[in-house]
TIMI-2910 file (N, C-alpha, C, CB; in pm, 1 decimal, decimal comma, always signed):
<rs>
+----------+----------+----------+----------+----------+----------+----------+----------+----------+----------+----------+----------+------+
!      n_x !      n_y !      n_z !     ca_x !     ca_y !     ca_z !      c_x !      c_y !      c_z !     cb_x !     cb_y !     cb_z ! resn !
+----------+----------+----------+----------+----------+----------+----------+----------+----------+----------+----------+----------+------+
! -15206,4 !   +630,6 ! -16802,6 ! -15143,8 !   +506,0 ! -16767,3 ! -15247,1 !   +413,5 ! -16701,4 ! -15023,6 !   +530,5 ! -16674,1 !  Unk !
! -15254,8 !   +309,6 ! -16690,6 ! -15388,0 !   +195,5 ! -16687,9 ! -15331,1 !   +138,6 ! -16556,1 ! -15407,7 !    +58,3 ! -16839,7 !  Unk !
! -15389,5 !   +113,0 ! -16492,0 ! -15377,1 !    +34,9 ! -16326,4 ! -15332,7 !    -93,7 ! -16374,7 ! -15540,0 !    +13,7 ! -16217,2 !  Unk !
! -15234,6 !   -181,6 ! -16282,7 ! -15181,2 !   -258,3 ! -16340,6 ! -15294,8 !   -364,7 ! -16252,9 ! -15014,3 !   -255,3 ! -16336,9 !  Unk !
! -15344,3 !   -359,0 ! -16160,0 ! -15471,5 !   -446,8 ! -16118,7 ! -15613,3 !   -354,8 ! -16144,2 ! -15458,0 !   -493,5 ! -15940,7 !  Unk !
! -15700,9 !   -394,9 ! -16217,9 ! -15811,7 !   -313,4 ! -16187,2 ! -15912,2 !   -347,5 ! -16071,6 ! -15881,3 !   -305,5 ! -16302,1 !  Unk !
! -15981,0 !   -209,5 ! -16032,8 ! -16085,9 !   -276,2 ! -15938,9 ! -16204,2 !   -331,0 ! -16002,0 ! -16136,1 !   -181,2 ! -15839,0 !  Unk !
! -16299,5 !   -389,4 ! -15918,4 ! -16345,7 !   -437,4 ! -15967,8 ! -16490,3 !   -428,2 ! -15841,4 ! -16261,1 !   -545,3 ! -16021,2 !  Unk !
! -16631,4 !   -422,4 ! -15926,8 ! -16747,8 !   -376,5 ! -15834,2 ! -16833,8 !   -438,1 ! -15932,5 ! -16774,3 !   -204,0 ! -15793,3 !  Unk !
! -16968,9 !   -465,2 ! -15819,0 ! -17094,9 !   -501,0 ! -15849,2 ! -17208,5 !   -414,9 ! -15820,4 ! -17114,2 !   -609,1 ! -15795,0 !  Unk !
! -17273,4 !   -372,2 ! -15925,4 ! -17361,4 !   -264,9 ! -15923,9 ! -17500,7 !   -375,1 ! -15895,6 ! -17354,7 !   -157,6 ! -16082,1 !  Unk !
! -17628,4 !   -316,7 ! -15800,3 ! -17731,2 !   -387,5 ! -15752,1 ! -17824,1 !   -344,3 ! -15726,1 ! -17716,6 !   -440,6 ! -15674,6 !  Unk !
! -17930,9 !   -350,2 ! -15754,6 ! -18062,2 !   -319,9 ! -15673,3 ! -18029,9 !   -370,0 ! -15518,5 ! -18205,3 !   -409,3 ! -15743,5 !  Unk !
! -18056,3 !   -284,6 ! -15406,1 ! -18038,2 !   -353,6 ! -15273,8 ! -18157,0 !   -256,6 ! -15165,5 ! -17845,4 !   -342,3 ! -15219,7 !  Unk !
! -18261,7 !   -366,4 ! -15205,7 ! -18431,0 !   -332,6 ! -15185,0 ! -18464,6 !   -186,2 ! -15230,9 ! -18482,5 !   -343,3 ! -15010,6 !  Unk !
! -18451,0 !   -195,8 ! -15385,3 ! -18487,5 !    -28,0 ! -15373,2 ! -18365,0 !    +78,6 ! -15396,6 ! -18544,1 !     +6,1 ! -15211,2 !  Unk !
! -18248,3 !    +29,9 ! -15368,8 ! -18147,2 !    +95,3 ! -15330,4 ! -18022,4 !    +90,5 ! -15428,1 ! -18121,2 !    +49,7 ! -15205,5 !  Unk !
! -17991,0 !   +179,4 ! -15535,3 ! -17861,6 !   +126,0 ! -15619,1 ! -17712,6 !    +90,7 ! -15498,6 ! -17813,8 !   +278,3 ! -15751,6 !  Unk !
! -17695,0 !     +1,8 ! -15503,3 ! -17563,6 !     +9,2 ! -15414,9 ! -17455,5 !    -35,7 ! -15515,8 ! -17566,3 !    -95,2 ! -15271,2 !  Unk !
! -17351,1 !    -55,7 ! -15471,4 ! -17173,8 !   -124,7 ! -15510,8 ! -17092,9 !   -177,6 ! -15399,7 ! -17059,8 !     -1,8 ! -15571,2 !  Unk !
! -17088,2 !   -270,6 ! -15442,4 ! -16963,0 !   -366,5 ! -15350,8 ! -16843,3 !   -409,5 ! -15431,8 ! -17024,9 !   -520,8 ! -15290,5 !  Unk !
! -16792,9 !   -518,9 ! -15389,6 ! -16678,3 !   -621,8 ! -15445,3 ! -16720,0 !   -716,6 ! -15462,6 ! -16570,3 !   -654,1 ! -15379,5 !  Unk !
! -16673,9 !   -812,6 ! -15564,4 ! -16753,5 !   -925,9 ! -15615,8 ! -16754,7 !  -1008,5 ! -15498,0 ! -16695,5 !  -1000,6 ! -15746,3 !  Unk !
! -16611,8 !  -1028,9 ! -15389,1 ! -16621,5 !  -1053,8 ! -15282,8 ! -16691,6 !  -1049,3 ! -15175,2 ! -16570,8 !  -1033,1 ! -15270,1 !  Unk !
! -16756,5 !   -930,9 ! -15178,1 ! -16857,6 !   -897,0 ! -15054,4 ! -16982,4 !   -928,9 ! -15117,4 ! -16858,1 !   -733,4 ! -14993,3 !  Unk !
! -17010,7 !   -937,0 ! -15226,5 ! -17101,6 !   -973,5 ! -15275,4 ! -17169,0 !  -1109,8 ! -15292,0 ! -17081,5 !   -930,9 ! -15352,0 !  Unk !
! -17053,6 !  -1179,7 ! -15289,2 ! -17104,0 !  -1342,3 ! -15296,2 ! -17087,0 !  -1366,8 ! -15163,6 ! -17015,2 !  -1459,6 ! -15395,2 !  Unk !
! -17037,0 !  -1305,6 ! -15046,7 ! -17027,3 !  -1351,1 ! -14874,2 ! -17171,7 !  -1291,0 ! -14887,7 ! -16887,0 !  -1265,1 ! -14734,1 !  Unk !
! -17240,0 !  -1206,0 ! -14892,4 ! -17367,8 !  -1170,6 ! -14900,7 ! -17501,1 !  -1276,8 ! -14967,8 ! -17349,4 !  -1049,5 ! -14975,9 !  Unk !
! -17445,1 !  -1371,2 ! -15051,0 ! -17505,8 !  -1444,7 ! -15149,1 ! -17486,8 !  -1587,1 ! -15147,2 ! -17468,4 !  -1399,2 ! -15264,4 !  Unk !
! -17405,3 !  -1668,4 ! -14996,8 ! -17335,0 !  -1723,7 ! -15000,9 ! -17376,1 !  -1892,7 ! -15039,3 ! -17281,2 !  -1680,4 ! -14899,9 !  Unk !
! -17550,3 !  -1871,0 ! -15042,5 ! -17587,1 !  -2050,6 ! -15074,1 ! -17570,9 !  -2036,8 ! -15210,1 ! -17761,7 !  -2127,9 ! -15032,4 !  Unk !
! -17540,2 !  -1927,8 ! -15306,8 ! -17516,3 !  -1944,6 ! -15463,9 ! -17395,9 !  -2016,0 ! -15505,5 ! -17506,6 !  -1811,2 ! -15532,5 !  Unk !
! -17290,8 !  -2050,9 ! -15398,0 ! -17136,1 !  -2101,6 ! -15437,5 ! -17154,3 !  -2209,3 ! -15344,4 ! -16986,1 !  -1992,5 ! -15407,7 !  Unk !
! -17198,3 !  -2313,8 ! -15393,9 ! -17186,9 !  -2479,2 ! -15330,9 ! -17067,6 !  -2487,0 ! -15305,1 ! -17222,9 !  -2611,1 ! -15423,4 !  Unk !
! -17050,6 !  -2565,5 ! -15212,7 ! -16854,3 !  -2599,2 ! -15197,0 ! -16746,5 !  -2467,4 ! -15157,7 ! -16781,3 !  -2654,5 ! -15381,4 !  Unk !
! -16856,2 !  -2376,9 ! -15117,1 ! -16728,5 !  -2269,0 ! -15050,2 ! -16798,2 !  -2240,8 ! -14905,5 ! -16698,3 !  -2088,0 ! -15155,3 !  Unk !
! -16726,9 !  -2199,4 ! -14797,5 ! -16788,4 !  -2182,4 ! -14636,8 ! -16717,7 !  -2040,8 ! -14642,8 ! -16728,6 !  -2313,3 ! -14484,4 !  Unk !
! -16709,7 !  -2002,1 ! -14711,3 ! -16602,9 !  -1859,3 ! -14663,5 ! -16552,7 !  -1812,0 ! -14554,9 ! -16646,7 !  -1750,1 ! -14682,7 !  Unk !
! -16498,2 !  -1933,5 ! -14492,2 ! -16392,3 !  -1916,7 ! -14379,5 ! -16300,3 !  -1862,0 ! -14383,3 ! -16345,6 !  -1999,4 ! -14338,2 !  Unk !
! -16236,5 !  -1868,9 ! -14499,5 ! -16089,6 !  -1788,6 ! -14539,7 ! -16098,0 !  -1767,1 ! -14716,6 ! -15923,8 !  -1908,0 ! -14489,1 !  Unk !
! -15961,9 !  -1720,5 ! -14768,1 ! -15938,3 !  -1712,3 ! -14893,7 ! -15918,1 !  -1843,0 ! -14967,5 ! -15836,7 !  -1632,3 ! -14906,3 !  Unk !
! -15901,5 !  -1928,8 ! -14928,4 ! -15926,4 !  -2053,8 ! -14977,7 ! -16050,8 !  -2134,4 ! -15020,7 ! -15881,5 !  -2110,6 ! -14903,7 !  Unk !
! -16143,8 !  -2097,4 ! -14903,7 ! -16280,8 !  -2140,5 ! -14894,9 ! -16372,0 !  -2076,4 ! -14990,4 ! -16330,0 !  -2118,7 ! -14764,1 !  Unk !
! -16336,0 !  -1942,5 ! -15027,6 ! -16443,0 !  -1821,9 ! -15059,6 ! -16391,8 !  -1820,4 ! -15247,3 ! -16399,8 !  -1627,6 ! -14939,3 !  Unk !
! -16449,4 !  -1796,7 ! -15337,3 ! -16425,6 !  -1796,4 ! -15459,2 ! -16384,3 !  -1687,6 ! -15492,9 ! -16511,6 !  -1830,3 ! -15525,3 !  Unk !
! -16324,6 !  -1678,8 ! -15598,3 ! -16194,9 !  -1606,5 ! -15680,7 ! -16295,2 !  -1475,7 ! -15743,1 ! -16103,4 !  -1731,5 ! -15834,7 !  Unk !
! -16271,4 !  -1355,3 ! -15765,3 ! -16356,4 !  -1302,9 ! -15771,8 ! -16361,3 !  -1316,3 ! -15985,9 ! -16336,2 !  -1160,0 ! -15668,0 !  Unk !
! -16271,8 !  -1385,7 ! -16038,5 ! -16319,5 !  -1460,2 ! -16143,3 ! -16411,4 !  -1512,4 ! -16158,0 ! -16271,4 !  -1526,4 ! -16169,5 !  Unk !
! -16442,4 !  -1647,4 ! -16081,8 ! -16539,0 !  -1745,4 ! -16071,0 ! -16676,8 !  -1658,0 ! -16017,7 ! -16483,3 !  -1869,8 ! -15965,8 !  Unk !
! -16666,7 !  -1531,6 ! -15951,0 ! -16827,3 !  -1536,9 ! -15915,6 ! -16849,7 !  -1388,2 ! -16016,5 ! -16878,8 !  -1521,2 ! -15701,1 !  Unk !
! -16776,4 !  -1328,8 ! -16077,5 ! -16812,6 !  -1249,2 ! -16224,9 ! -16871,8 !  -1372,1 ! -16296,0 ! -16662,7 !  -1173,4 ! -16323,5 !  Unk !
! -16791,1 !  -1461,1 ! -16325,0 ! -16866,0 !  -1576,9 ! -16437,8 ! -16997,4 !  -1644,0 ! -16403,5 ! -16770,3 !  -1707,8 ! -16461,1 !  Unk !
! -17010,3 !  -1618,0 ! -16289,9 ! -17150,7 !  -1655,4 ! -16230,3 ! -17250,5 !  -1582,9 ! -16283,9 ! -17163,0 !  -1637,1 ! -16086,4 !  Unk !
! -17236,0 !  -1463,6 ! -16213,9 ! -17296,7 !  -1339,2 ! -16228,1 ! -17320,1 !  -1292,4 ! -16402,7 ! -17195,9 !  -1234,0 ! -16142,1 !  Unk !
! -17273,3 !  -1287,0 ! -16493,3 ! -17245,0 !  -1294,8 ! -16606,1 ! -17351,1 !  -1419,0 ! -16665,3 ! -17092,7 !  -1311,5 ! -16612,8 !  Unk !
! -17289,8 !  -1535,9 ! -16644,2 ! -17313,6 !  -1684,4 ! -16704,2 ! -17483,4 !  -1705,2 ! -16670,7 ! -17198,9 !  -1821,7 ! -16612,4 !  Unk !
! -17532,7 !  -1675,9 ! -16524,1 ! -17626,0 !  -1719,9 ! -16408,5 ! -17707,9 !  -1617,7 ! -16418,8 ! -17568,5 !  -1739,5 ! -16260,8 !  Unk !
! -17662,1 !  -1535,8 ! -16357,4 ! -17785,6 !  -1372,5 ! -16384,7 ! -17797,7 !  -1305,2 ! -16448,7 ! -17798,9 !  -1271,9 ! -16328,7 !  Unk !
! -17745,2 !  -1336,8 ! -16590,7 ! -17722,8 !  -1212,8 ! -16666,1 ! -17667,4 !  -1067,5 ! -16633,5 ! -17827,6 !  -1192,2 ! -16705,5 !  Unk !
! -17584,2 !  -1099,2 ! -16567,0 ! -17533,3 !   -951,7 ! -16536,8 ! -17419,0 !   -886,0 ! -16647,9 ! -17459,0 !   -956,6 ! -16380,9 !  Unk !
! -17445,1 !   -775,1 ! -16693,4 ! -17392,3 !   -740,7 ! -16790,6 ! -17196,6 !   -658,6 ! -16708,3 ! -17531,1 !   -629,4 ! -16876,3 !  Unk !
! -17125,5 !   -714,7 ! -16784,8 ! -17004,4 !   -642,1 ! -16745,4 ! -16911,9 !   -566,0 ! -16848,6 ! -16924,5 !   -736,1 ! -16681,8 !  Unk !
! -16895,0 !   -436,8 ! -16794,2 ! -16841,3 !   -310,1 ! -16876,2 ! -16670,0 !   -310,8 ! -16806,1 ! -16954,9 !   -133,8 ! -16834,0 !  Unk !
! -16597,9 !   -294,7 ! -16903,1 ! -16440,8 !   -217,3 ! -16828,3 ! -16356,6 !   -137,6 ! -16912,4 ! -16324,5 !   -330,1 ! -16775,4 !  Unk !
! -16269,3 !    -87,0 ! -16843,8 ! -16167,1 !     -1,2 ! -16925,0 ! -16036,8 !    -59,9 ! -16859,8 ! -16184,4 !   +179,6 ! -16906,3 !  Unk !
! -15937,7 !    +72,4 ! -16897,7 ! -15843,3 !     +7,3 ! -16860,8 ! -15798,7 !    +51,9 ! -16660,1 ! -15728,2 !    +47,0 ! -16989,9 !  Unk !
! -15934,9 !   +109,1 ! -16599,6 ! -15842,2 !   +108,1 ! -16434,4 ! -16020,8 !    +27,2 ! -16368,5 ! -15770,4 !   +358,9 ! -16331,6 !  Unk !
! -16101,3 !     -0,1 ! -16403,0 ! -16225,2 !    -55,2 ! -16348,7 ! -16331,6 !   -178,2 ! -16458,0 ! -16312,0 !    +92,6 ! -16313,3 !  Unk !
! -16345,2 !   -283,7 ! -16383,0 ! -16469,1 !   -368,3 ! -16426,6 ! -16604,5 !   -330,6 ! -16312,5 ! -16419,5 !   -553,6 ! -16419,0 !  Unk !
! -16653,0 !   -293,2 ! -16388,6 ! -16803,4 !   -352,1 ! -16325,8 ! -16909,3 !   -367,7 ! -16392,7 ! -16860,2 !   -279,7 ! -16231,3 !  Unk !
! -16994,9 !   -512,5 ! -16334,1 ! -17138,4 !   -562,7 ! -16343,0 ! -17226,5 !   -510,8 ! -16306,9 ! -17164,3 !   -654,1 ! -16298,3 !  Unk !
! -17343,9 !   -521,2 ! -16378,0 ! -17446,5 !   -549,2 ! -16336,9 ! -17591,4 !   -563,5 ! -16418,0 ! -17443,0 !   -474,1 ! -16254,7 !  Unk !
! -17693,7 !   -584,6 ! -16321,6 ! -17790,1 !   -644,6 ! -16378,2 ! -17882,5 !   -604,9 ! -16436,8 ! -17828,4 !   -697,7 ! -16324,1 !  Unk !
! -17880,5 !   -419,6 ! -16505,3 ! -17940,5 !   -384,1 ! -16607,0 ! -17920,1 !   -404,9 ! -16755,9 ! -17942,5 !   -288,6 ! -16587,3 !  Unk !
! -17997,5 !   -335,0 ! -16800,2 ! -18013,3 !   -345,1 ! -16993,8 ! -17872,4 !   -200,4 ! -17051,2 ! -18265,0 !   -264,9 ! -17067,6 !  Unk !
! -17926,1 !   -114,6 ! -16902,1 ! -17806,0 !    +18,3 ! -16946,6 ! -17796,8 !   +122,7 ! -16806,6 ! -17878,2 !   +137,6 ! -17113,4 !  Unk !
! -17675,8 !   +158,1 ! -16798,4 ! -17668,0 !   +243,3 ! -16693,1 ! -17694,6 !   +371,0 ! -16690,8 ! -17572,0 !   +239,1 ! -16653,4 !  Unk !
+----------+----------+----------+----------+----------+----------+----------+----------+----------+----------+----------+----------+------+
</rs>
C-alpha cells in the first residue's frame, strides 16, 4: 500500500560528508538561493515543490521516487 503523502529528502555532499535532510531544512540552510523568502514562518519559507524545482531546474539535481519516498540529488548515480 503506497503512503498517501510521501517523504521527501535531499541527498548531499556536506564537506566530505554524504548527509540527508528535507528539502525544507535544506533551503533554511541555503537561504540567499530563494530571493523573496526570510523564513520566518511557513509563509515566508518555500513550498518544498518550489525548492525540488530549483534543485532539479538550478543544480541539476537528479530526482528518483516510488510510491512511499522522493529523493534528490546531485550525482550521475547512487
Amino acid at each position: 500500500m503506497a503512503r498517501i503523502n510521501k517523504k521527501h529528502f535531499v541527498i548531499f555532499n556536506n564537506a566530505g560528508v554524504i548527509s540527508a535532510t528535507t528539502p525544507k531544512n535544506w533551503a533554511r540552510a541555503n537561504q540567499t538561493l530563494f530571493d523573496g523568502y526570510n523564513f520566518s514562518n511557513s509563509e515566508n519559507t518555500p513550498t518544498v515543490i518550489e525548492i525540488e524545482n530549483y534543485l532539479t531546474n538550478n543544480l541539476q539535481f537528479t530526482k528518483i521516487e516510488n510510491d512511499e519516498v522522493i529523493i534528490l540529488y546531485p550525482y550521475h548515480s547512487i
